[in-house]
N, C-alpha and C positions, 0 to 999 in steps of 0.2 A: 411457766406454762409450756408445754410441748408444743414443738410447731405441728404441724400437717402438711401431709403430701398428698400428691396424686398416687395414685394404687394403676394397677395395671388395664382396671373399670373405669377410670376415669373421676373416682369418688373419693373424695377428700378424706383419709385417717389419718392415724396420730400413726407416729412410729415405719418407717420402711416396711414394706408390703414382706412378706414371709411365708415360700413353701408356693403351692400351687392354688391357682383362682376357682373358684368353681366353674366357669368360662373352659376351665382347662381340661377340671376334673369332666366336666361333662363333655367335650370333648374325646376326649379318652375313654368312656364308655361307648358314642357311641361310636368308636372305630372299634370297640371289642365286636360289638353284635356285628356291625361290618365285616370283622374278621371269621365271624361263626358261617355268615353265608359265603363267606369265600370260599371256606372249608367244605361247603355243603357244595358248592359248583365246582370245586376240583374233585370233590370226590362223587362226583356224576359223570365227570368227565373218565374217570378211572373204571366205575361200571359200565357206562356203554364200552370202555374199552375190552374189557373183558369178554370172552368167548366169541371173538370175532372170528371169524374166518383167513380175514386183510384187513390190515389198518393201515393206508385205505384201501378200499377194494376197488379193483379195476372197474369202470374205467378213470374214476378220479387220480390224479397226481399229487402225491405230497408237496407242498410249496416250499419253496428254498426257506432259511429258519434266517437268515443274514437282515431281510425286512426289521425282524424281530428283535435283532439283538442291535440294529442301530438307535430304534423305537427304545429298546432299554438302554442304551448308555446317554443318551439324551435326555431321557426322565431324571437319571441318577445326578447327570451335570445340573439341570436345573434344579432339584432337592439341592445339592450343594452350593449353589451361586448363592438361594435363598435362605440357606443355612448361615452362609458369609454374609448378607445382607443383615439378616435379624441383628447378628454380633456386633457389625459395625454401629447401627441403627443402636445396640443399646452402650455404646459409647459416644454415642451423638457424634460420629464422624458423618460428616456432609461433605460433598450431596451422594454420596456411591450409595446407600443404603436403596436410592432411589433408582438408580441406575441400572443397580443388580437388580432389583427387580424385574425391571424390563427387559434384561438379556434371561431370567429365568420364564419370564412369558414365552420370548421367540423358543426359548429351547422344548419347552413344552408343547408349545403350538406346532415345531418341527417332528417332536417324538407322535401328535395327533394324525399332522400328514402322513407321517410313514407307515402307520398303523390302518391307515382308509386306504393309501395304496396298496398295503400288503391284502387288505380285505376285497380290493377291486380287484384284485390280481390272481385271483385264486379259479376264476371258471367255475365253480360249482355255487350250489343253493343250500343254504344250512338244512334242508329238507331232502336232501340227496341222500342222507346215509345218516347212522350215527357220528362218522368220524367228521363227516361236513358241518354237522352240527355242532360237535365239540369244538372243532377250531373256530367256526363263526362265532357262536357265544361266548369263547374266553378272549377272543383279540379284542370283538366290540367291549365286552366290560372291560376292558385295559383301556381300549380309546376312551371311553364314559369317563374311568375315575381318572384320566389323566385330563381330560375336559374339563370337570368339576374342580377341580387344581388349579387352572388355566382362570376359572372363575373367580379362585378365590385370592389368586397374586394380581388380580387383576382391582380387584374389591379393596386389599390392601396397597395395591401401590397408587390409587385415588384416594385414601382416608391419608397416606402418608401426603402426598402432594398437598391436600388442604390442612395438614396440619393438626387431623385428628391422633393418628399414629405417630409416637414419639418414643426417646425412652422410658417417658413414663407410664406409656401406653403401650405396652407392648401384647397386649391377647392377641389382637387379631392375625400378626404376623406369627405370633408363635406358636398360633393352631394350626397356619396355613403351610408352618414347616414341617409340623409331627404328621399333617395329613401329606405330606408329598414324599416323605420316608415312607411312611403308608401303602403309598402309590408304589413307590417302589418296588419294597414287597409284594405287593399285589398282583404288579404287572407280571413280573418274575413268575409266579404262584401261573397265572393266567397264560402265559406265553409257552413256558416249559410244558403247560398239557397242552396244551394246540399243536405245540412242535415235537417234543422229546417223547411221547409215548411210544414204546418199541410196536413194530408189525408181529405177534404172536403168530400168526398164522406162515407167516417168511416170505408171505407173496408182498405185490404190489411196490 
């Protein structure tokens, strides 16, 4: 008689679990469509840039791009604390799997602060201009999807504590890592047109 295991659902089959869960697969679709609208908001941000005058036009000031790039390597640390986390976690090393968690919370929650100050800091109203609207809408969806992140190590490092999340149960951490590589990308995508779009017109 075959014995049975836990699968990565928590449901008893025969045989070691093999290949990816639909938890996963579904997963992975829907950060494709995810990825369609991100496409669609970068490439809004590239048409308003176009036939401007100034980007940006006086009197607004371009904001220092340094906010930005702390906000990214922050995110990036935490995708990898929780990247090391998962690994550990499916060699049932204890307790760090739990640990790492939590230092990927604060990194995250640090990459959200520096993201709300770079946005407090700017003097203008995404209603000012095109270029004020570009920057405001891509920094806030970087803070958004790096929030929703922040949800969901948050959601996993409480099922691990109770002892839902194991190595035999590995979905929830291992959606919660492919979405924060996700993020990553993302932000990147989001941050580069708020910040790196050239002035066409050579003012400002």
């Amino acid at each position: 008689m075959m014995a049975t295991t836990r699968s990565r659902t928590a449901h008893p089959v025969t045989d070691q679990p093999r290949g990816l869960t639909m938890g996963m697969y579904g997963a992975i679709l829907l950060l494709v469509a995810m990825t369609a609208g991100l496409a669609g908001l970068a490439t809004a941000g590239f048409y308003l840039h176009t036939g401007q005058d100034a980007w940006p036009p006086e009197p607004l000031v371009r904001p220092g791009s340094w906010l930005a790039v702390l906000a990214t390597v922050l995110c990036i640390a935490g995708a990898a604390t929780a990247t090391v986390a998962a690994m550990r976690l499916r060699r049932d090393e204890r307790p760090a799997p739990s640990l790492l968690l939590m230092i990927t919370g604060f990194l995250l929650t640090g990459s959200v602060v520096v993201l709300g100050r770079d946005l407090g800091a700017t003097g203008f109203h995404w209603g000012d201009h095109a270029y004020a609207s570009v920057y405001v809408i891509n920094t806030a969806s970087a803070l958004v999807f790096i929030a929703v992140g922040i949800l969901m190590v948050a959601a996993a490092l409480v099922q691990r504590l109770v002892g839902v999340v194991d190595s035999g149960r590995m979905l929830e951490i291992d959606i919660t890592v492919v979405y924060l590589w996700w993020v990553v990308m993302a932000m990147t995508v989001c941050l580069a047109v708020a910040h790196l779009l050239p002035d066409l017109g050579g003012a400002g």
